[in-house]
DSSP file (Angstrom, degrees, kcal/mol; ACC not computed):
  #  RESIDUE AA STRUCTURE BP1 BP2  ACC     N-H-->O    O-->H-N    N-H-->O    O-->H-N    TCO  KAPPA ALPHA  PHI   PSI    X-CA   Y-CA   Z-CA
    1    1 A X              0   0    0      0, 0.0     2,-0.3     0, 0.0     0, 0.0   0.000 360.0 360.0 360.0 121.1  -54.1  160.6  -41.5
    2    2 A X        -     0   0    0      1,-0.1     2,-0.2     2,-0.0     0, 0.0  -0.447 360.0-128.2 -79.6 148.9  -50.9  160.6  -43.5
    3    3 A X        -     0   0    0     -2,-0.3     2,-1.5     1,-0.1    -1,-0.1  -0.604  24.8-141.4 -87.5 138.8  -47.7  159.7  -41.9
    4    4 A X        -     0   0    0     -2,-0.2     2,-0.4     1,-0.0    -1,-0.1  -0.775  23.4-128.5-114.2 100.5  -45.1  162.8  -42.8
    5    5 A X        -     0   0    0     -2,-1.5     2,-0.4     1,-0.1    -1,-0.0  -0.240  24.6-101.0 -42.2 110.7  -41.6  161.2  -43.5
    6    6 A X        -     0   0    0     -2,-0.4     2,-0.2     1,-0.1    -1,-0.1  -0.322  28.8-146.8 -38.0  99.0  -38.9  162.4  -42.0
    7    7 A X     >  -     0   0    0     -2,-0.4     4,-0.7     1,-0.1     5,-0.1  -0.422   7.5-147.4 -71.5 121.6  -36.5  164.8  -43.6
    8    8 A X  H  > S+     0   0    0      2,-0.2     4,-2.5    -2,-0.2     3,-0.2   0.806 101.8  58.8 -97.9 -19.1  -33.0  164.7  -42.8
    9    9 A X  H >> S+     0   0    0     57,-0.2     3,-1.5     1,-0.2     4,-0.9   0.914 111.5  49.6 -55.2 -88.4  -32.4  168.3  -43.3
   10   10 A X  H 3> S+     0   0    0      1,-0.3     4,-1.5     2,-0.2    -2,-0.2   0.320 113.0  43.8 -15.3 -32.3  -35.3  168.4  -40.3
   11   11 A X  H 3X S+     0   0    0     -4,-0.7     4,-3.3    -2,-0.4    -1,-0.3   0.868 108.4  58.0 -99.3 -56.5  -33.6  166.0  -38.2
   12   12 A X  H << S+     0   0    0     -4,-2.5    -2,-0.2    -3,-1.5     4,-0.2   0.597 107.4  48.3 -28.0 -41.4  -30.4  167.6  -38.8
   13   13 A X  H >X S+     0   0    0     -4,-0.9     3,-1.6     2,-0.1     4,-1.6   0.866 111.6  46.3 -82.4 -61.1  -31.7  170.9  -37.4
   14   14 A X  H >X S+     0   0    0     -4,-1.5     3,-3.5     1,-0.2     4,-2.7   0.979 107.7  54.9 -45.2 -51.6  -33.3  169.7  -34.2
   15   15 A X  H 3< S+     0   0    0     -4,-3.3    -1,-0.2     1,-0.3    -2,-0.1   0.641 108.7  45.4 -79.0  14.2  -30.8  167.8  -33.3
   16   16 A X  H <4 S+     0   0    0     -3,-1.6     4,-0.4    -4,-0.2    -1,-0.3   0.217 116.6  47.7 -86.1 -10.0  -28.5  171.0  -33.6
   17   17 A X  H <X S+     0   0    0     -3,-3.5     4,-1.9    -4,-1.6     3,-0.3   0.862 116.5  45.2-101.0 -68.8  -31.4  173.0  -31.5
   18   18 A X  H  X S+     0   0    0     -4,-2.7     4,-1.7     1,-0.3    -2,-0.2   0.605 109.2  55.3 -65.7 -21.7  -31.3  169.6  -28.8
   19   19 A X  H  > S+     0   0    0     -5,-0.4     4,-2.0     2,-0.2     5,-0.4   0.956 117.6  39.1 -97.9 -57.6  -27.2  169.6  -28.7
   20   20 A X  H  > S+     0   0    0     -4,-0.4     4,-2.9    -3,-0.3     3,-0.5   0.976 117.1  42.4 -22.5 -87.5  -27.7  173.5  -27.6
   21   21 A X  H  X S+     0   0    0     -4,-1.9     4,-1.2     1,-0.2     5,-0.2   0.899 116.0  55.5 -42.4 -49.8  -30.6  173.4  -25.3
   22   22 A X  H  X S+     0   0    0     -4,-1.7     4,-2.5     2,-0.2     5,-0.2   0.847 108.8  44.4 -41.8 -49.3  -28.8  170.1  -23.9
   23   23 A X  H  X S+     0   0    0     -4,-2.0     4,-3.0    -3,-0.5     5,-0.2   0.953 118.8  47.3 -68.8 -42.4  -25.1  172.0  -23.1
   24   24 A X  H  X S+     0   0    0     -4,-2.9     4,-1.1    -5,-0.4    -2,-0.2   0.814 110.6  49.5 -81.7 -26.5  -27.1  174.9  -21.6
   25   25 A X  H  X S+     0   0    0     -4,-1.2     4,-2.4     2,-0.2    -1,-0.2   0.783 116.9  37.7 -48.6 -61.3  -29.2  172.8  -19.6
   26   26 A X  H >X S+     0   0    0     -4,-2.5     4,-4.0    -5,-0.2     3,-0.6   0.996 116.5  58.8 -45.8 -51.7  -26.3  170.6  -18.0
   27   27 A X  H 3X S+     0   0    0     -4,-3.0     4,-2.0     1,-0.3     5,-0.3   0.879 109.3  42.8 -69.2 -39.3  -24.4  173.9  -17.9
   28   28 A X  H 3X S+     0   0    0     -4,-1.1     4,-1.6     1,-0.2    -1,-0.3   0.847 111.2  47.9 -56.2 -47.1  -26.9  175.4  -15.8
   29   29 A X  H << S+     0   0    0     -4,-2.4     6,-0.3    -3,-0.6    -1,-0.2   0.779 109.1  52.7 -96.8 -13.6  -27.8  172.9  -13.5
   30   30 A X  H >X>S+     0   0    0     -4,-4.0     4,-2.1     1,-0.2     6,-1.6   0.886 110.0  56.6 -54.2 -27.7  -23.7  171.9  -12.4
   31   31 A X  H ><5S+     0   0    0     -4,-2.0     3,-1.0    -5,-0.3    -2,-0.2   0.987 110.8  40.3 -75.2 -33.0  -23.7  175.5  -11.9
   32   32 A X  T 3<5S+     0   0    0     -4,-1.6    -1,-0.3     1,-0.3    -2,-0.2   0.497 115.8  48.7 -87.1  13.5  -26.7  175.2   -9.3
   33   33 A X  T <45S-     0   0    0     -3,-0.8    -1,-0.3    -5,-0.1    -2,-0.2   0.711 111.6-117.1-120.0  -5.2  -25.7  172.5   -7.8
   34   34 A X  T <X5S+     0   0    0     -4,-2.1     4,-0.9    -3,-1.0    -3,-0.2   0.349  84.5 109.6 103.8 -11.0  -22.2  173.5   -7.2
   35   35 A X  H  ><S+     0   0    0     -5,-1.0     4,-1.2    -6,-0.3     3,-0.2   0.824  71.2  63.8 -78.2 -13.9  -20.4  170.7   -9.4
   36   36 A X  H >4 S+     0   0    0     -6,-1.6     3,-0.8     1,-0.2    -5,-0.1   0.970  94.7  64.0 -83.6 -68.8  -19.3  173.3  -12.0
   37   37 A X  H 34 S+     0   0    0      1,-0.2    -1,-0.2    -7,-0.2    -2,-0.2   0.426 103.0  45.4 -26.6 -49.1  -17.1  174.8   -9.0
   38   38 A X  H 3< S+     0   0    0     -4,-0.9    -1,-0.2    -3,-0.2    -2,-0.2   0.923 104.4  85.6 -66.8 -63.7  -14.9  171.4   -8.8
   39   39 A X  S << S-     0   0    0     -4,-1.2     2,-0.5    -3,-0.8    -3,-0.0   0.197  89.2-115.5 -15.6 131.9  -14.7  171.6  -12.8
   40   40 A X     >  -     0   0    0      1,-0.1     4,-1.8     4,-0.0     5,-0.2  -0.758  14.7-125.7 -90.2 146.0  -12.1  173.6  -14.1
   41   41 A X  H  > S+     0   0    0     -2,-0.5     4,-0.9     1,-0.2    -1,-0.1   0.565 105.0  53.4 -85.8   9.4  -13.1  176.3  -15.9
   42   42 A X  H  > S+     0   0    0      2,-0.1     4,-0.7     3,-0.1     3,-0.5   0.937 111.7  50.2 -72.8 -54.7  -11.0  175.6  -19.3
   43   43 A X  H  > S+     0   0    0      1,-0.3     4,-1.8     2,-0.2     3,-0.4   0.917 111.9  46.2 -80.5 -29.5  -12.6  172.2  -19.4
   44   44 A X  H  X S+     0   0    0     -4,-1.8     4,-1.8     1,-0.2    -1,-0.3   0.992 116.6  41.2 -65.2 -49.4  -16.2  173.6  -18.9
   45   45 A X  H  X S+     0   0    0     -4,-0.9     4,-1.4    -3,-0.5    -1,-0.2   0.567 116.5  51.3 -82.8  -7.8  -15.9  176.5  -21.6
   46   46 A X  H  X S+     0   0    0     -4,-0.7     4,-3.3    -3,-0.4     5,-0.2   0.854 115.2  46.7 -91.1 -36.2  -13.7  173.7  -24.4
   47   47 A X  H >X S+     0   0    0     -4,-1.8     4,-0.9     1,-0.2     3,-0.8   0.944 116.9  45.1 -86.4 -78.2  -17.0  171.1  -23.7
   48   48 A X  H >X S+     0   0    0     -4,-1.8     4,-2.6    -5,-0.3     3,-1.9   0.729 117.2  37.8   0.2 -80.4  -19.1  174.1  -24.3
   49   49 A X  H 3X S+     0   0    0     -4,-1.4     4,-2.0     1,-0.3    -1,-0.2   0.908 116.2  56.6 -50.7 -42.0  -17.4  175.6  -27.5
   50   50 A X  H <X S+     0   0    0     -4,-3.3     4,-0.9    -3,-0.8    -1,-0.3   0.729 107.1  49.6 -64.2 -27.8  -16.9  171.8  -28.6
   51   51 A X  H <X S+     0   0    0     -3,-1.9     4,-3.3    -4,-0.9     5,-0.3   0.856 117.3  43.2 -97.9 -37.0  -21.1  171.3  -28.3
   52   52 A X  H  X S+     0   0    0     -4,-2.6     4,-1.8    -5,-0.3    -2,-0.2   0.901 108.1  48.5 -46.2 -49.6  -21.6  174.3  -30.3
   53   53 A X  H  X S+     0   0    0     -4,-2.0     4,-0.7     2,-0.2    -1,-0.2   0.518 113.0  54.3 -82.3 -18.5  -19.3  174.1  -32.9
   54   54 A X  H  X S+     0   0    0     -4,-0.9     4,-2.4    -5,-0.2    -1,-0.2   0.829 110.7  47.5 -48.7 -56.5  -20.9  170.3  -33.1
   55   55 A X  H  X S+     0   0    0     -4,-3.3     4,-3.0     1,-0.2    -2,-0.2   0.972 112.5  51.7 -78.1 -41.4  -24.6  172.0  -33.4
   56   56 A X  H  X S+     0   0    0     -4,-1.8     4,-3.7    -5,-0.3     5,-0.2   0.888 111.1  44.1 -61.9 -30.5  -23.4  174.6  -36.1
   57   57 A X  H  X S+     0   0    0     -4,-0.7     4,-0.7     2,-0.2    -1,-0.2   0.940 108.8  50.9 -56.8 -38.1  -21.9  172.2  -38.2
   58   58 A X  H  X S+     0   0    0     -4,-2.4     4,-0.7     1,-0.2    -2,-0.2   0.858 115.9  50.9 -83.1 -47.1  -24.7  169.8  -38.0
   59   59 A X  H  X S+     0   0    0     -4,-3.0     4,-0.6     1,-0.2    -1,-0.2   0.986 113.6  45.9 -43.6 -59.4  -26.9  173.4  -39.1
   60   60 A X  H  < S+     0   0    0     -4,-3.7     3,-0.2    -5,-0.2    -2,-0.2   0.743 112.3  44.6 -86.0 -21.1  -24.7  174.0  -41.8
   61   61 A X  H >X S+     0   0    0     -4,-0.7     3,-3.4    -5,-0.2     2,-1.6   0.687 101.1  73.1 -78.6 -69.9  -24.6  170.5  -43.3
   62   62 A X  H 3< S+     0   0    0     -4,-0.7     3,-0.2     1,-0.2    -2,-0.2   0.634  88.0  55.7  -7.7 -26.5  -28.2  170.4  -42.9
   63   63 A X  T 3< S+     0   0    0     -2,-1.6    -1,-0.2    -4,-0.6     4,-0.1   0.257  86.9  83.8 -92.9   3.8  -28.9  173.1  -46.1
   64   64 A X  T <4 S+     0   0    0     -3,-3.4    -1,-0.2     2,-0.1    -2,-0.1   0.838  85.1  74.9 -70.6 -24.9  -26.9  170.5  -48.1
   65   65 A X  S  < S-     0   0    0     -4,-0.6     2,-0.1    -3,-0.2     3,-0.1  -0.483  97.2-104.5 -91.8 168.8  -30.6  168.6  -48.4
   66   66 A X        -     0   0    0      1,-0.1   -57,-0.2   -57,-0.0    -1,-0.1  -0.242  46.8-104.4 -70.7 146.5  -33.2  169.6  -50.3
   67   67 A X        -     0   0    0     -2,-0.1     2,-0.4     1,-0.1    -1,-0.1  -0.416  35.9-102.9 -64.6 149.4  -36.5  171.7  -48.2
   68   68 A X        -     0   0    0     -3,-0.1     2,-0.9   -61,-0.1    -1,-0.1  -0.650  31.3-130.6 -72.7 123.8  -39.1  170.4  -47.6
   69   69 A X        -     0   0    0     -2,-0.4    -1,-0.0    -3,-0.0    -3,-0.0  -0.517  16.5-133.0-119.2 164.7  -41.7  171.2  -49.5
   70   70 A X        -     0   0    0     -2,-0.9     2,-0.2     1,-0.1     0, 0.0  -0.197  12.7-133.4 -67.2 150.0  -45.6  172.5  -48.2
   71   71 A X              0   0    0      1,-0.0    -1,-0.1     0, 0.0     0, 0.0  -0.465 360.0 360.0 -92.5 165.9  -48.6  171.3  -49.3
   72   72 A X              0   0    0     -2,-0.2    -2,-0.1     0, 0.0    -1,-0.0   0.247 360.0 360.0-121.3 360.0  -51.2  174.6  -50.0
């Protein structure tokens, strides 16, 4: 079995998918546990915007590399 090298465009994209899923995940479970109450709600919605705007960039450098391409 060949070992499939890692692509940094690929890498680049998950970990823009994982910095997402991650913020919404946190965000979800302060809310259920009552710690986002204590939190003010400017700093909760700037750490938000800030994780996004993190994961889009990291999307948008990502199409600097070349695709990967499939084998037929």
């Amino acid at each position: 079995m060949a070992k499939h090298k890692k692509i940094t465009r690929d890498v680049l994209q998950y970990l823009g998918l994982f910095i997402v899923l991650g913020t919404n995940i946190v965000r979800l479970v302060l809310y259920s546990t009552g710690v986002a109450y204590t939190i003010p709600e400017t700093t909760f919605n700037v750490w938000t915007y800030t994780a996004m705007g993190v994961a889009m960039a990291l999307l948008l450098v990502s199409y600097l590399f070349p695709k990967r391409k499939q084998s037929a």
